[in-house]
N, C-alpha and C positions, 0 to 999 in steps of 0.2 A: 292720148286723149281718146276718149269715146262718148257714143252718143246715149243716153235715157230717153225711153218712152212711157208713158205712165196712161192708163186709160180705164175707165170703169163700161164692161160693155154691156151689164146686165142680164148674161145667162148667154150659154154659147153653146146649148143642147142640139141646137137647128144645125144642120149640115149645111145649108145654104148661107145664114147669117157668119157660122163660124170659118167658110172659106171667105165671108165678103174681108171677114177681121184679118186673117190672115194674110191676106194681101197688100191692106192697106197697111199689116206692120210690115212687109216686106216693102213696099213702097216709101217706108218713114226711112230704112237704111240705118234703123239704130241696132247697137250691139246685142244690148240689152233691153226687151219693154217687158213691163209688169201689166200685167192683167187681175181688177178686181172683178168680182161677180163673176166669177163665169161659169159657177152652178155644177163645177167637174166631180165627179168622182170617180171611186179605183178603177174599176172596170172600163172606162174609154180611155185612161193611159196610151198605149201603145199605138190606138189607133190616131188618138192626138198626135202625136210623137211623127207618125209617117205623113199625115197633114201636113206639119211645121215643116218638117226636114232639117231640124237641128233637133238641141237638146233643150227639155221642158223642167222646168224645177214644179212640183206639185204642192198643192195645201186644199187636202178635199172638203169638200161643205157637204152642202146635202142636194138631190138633183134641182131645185130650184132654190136656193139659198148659197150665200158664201161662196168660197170659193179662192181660191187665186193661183193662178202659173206667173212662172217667170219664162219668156221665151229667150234664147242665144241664137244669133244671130249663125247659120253656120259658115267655119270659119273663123270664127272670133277667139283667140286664144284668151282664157283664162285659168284662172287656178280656182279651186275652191276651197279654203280656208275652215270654216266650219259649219255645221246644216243644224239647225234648228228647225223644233218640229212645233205644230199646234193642231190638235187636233180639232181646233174649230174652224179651220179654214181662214186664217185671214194672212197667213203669207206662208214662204214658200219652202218646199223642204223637197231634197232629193228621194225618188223613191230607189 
């Protein structure tokens, strides 16, 4: 069994809003949470990635629209199966 998170944060540009997020999904204890809005694109990748401290699934939007990561929980064994891509941001694809 595992747990899901699902949350819409409305843009996660702000360095201070997006550690408040990051906490509070480390605080939730889920495996897996989905994040809509959160305004990502290609370029803050990796520094997202050392934020989280696990692994981010990406679907980039534009810097204030769209959006979505998947964040893993680290630690969490899974397999990944297959990646779908969208390039309008609405869910999540490995880069």
């Amino acid at each position: 069994m595992f747990k899901l998170t699902s949350r819409n944060v409305r843009g996660l540009s702000n360095l201070k809003k997006r550690r408040i997020i990051f906490c509070w999904c480390r605080k939730m204890k889920s495996d897996i949470i989905f994040l809509q809005e959160t305004h990502i694109t290609q370029k803050v990748e990796r520094q997202w990635e050392r934020e989280w401290g696990g692994k981010i699934f990406f679907s980039h939007g534009a810097f204030n629209a769209r959006g979505v990561i998947i964040l893993v929980r680290n630690g969490f064994d899974y397999n990944v199966d297959t990646v779908k891509i969208d390039s309008q941001g609405s869910f999540g694809s490995e880069r």
